[in-house]
C-alpha positions in Angstrom: -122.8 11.0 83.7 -124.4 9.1 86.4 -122.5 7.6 89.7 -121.6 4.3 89.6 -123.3 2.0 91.9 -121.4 0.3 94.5 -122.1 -2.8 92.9 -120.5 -1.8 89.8 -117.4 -0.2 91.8 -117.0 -3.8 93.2 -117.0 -5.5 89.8 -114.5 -3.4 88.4 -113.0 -4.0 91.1 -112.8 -7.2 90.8 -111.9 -7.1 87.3 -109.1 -4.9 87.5 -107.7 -7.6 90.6 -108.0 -10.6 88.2 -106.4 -8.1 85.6 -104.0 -7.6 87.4 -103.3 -11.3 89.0 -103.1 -12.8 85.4 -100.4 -10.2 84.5 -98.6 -10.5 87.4 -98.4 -14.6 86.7 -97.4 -13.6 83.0 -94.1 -12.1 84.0 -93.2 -14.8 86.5 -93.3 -17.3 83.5 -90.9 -15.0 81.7 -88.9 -14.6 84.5 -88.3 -18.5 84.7 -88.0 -18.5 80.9 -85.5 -16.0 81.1 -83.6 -18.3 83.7 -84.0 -21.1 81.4 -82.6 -19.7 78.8 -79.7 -18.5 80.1 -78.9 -21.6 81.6 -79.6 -22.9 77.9 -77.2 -20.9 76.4 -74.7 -21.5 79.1 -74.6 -25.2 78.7 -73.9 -24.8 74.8 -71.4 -22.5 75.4 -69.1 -24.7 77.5 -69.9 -27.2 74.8 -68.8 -24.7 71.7 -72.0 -25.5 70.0 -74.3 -22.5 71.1 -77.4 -22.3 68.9 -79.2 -18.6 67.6 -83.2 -19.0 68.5 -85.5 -20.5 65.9 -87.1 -18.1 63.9 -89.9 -16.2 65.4 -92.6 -16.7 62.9 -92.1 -21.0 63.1 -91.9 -20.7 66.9 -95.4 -18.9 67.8 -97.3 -21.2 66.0 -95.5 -24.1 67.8 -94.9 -22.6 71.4 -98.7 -21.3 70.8 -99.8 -25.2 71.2 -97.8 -25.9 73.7 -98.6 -23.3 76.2 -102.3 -23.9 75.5 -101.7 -27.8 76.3 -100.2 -26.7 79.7 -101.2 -23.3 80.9 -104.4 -22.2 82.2 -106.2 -19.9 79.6 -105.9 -16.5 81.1 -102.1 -17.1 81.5 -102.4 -18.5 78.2 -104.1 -15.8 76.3 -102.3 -12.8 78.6 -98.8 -14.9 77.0 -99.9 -14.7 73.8 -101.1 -11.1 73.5 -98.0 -10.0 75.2 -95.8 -7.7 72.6 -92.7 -9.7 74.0 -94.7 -13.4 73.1 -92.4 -13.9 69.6 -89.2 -13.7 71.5 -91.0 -16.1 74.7 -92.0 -18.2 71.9 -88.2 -18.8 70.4 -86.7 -19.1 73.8 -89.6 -22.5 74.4 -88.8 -23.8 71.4 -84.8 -23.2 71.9 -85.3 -25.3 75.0 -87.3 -28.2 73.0 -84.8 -28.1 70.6 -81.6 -28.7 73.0 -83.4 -31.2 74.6 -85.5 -30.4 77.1 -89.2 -31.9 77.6 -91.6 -29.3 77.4 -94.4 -31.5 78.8 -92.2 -31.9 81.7 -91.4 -28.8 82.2 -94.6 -27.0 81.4 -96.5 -28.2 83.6 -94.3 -27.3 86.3 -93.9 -23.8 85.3 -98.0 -23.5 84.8 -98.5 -23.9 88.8 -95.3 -22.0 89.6 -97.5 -19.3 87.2 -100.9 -20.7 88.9 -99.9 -20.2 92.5 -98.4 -16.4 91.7 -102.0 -15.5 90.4 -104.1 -17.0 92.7 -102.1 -15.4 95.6 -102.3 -11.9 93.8 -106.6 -12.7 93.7 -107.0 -13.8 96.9 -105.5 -10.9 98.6 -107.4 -8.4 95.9 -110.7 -11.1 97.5 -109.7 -10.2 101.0 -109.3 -6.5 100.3 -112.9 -6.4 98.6 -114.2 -7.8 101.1 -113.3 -6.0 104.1 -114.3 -2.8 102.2 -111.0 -1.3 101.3 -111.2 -2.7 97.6 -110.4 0.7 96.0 -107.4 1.3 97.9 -106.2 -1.4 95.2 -107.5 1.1 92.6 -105.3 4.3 94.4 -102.8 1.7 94.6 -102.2 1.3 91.0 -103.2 5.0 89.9 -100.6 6.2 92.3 -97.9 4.1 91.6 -96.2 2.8 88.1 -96.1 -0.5 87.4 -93.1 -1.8 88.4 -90.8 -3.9 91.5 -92.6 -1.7 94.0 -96.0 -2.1 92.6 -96.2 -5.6 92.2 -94.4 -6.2 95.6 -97.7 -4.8 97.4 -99.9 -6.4 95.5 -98.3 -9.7 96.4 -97.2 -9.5 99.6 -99.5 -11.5 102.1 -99.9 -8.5 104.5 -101.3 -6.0 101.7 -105.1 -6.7 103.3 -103.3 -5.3 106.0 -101.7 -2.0 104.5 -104.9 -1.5 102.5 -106.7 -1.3 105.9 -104.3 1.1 107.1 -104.7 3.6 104.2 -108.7 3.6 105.1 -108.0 4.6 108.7 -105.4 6.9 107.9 -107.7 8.1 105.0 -110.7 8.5 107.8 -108.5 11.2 110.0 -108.0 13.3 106.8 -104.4 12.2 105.5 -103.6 12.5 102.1 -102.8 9.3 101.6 -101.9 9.3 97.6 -98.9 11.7 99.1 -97.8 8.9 101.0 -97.8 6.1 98.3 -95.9 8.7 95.8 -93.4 8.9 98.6 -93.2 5.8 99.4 -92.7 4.4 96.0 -89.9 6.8 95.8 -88.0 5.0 99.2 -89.2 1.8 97.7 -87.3 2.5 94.4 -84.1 2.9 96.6 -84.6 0.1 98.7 -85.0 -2.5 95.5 -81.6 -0.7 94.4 -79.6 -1.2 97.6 -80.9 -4.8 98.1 -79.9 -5.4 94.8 -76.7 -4.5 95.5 -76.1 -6.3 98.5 -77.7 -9.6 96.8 -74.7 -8.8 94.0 -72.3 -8.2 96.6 -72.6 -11.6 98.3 -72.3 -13.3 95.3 -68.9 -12.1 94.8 -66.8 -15.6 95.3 -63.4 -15.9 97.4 -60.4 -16.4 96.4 -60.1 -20.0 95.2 -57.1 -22.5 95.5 -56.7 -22.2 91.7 -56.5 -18.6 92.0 -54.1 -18.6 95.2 -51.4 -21.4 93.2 -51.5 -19.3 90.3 -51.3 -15.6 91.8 -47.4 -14.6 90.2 -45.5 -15.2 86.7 -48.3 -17.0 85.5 -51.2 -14.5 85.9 -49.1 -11.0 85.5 -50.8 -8.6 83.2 -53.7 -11.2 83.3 -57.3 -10.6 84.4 -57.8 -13.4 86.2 -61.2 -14.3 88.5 -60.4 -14.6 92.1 -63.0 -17.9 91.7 -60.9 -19.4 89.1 -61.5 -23.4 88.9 -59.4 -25.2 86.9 -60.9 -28.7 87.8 -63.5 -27.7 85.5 -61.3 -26.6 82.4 -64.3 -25.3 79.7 -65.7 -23.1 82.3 -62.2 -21.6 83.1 -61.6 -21.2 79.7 -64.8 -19.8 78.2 -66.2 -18.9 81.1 -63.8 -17.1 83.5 -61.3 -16.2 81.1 -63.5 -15.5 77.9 -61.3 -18.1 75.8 -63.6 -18.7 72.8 -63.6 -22.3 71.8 -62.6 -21.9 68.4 -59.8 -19.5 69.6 -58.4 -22.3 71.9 -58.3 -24.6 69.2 -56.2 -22.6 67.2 -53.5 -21.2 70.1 -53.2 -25.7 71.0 -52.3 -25.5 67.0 -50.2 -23.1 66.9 -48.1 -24.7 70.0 -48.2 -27.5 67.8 -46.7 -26.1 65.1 -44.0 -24.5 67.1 -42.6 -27.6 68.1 -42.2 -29.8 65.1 -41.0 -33.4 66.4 -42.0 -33.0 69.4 -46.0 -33.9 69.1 -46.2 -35.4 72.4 -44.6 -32.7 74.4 -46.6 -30.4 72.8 -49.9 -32.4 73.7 -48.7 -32.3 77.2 -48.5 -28.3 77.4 -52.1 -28.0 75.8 -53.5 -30.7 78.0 -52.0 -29.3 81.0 -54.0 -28.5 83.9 -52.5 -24.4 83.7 -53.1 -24.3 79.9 -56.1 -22.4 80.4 -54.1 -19.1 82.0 -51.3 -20.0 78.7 -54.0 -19.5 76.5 -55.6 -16.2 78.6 -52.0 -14.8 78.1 -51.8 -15.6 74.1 -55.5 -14.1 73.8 -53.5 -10.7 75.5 -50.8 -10.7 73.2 -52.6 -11.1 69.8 -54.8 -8.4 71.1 -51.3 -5.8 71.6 -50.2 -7.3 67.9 -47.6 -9.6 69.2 -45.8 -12.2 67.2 -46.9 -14.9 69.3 -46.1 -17.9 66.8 -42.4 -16.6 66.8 -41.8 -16.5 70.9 -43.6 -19.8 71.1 -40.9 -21.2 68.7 -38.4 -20.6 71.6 -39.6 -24.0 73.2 -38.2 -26.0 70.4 -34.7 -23.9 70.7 -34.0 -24.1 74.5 -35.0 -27.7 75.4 -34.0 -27.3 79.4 -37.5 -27.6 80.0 -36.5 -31.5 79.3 -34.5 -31.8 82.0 -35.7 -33.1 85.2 -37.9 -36.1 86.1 -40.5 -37.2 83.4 -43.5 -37.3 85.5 -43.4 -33.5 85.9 -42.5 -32.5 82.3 -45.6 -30.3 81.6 -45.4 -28.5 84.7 -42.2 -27.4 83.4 -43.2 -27.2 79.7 -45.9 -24.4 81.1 -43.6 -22.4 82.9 -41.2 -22.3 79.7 -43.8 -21.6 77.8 -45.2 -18.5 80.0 -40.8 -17.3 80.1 -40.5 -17.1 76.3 -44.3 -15.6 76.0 -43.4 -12.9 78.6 -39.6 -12.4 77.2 -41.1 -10.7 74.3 -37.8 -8.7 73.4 -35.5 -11.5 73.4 -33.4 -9.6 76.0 -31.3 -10.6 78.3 -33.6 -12.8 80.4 -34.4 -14.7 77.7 -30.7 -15.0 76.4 -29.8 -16.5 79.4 -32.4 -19.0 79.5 -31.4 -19.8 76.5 -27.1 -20.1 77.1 -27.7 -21.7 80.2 -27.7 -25.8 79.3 -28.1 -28.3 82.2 -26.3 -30.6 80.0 -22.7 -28.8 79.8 -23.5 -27.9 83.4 -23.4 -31.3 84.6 -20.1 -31.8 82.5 -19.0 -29.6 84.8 -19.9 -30.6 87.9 -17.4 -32.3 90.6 -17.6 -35.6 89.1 -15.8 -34.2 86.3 -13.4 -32.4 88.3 -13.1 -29.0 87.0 -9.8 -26.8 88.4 -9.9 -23.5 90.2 -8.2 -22.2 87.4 -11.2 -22.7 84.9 -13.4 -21.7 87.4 -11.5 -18.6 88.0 -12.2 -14.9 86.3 -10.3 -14.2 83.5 -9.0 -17.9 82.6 -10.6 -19.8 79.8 -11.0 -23.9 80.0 -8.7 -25.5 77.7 -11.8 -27.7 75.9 -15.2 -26.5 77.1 -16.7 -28.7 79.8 -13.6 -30.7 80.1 -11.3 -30.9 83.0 -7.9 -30.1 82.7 -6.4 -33.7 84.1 -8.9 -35.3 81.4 -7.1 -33.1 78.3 -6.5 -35.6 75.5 -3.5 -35.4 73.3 -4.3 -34.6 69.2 -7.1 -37.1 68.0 -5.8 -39.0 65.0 -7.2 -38.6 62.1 -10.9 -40.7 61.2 -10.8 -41.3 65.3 -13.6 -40.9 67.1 -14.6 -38.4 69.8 -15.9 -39.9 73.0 
């Protein structure tokens, strides 16, 4: 087989750099698909109305015309004859569908594609023409596609490197040993700046989460970046409430507190419902009875004491006692004997004596003072 010309090293050369340019601008447009998507499906999500993607077979042909509309034709055509192109095409048309302008959008995502390419070409240009144009070539045979790979080929100072290699190549290094060992360290380095980048994303701890740290959030998993302000997110998104789930724990509050509608709108409206409804999710995981604690609300009312403004604060906290008091032991008893209202029968105004107060001696009429004891009520009286 005869030698290749240098001419006709050069024009593969060049091929292979335009080769490779075009695919490197293919997966930056699925990489801001991807993105879009998940924002997509994020959005529906809070809303409870998350739709599947279009079929595949309806969304190529449409996402085919779009893309040619917008996109330059390499990008185009390297789109298209990419294996992953049915599921690209459902993700376009998913977009479209919720309401996003594709000829908007497109566009826009055509230069972000555009200016990836043409900065992959013109340093493959530079390379060829300084002479070190198949370093590019021991480039890619040396190293798998992948992070490492394509963060050479696209970082502005890879004229540079690729200089380097011919100089370090002209003194008799082995210079394929270097790039296999490099891409090694650069596999490790991608790792542990991914992990930093992860790290830093982790949030503090929020004001929600600090107020709420306590009776309300034991034995729950709750995010240290809790926000209540925004209450879908909390629910579906921090505490993994499906919609459809909360819908039916606000109806069975509802149900445990017949005659009492608008309390019960008050404990489901409430700004803490969201860590209520975390803590039902728990207990119909463990098999709990939930429906029959909840009915506790309706049977010890002393939640209803105290000024009206503030009655779903305290509705919430009732609500979390009798959820947690699963047994009905003796925590729960006593929340339950213990009424405000014959308590403030006997407070001072009414005057109780030392010697119903005392151990051992038992009031003559419960909540009565012994200086306010009526005489026999006649018969068809009235108590007052």
């Amino acid at each position: 087989m005869a030698t290749p010309q240098p001419e006709e090293q050069a024009s593969e050369a060049f091929a292979a750099a335009a080769a490779e340019a075009v695919q490197t601008a293919r997966m930056s447009f699925q990489l801001v698909m991807a993105i879009a998507d998940a924002v997509r499906r994020q959005q529906q999500r809070k809303a409870g109305k998350e739709e599947e993607l279009p079929p595949a077979e309806k969304a190529t042909v449409e996402a085919s015309e779009e893309v040619k509309k917008f996109l330059p034709p390499d990008i185009s055509a390297a789109l298209m004859e990419g294996a992953d192109w049915p599921q690209l095409a459902q993700q376009l048309m998913a977009l479209r569908n919720a309401g996003v302008d594709l000829e908007a959008m497109l566009p826009r995502v055509g230069e972000i594609t555009v200016t990836v390419r043409d900065a992959v070409a013109a340093n493959a240009e530079r390379v060829a023409r300084e002479g070190t144009a198949r370093w590019t070539k021991v480039l890619r045979e040396t190293m798998p596609a992948g992070p490492v790979r394509e963060a050479i080929l696209s970082f502005p100072a890879w004229p540079e490197m690729a200089a380097k290699m011919a100089k370090l190549d002209d003194r008799g290094v082995d210079v394929r040993a270097i790039l296999a060992s490099a891409h090694a360290e650069g596999i490790g380095v991608d790792q542990a700046v991914s992990k930093v980048l992860a790290a830093a994303e982790v949030p503090t701890t929020s004001r929600d989460a600090s107020l709420s740290y306590g009776p309300l959030t034991i034995g729950l998993d709750v995010p240290p970046n809790l926000g209540l302000d925004d209450r879908d997110h909390a629910l579906h998104v921090q505490l993994a409430i499906d919609p459809a789930e909360n819908q039916r724990y606000e109806q069975m509050v509802r149900e445990a507190m017949p005659g009492m509608e608008r309390e019960a709108d008050l404990l489901v409206a409430a700004r803490r419902w969201p860590l209520l409804a975390a803590r039902i999710e728990r207990m119909e995981r463990d098999g709990e009875p939930v429906a029959e604690y909840l009915a506790r609300l309706s049977k010890d009312t002393s939640w209803q004491e105290g000024a009206p403004g503030q009655v779903a604060g305290r509705l919430v906290l009732a609500a979390n006692d009798v959820l947690q008091k699963k047994g009905g032991g003796r925590a729960a008893e006593s929340r339950v004997t213990v009424n405000t209202v014959a308590a403030r029968s006997q407070s001072p105004s009414v005057g109780p004596t030392k010697a119903t107060a005392s151990k051992g001696a038992a009031p003559a009429q419960a909540g009565v003072a012994s200086h306010r004891e009526a005489g026999p009520v006649a018969k068809g009286g009235r108590a007052r």
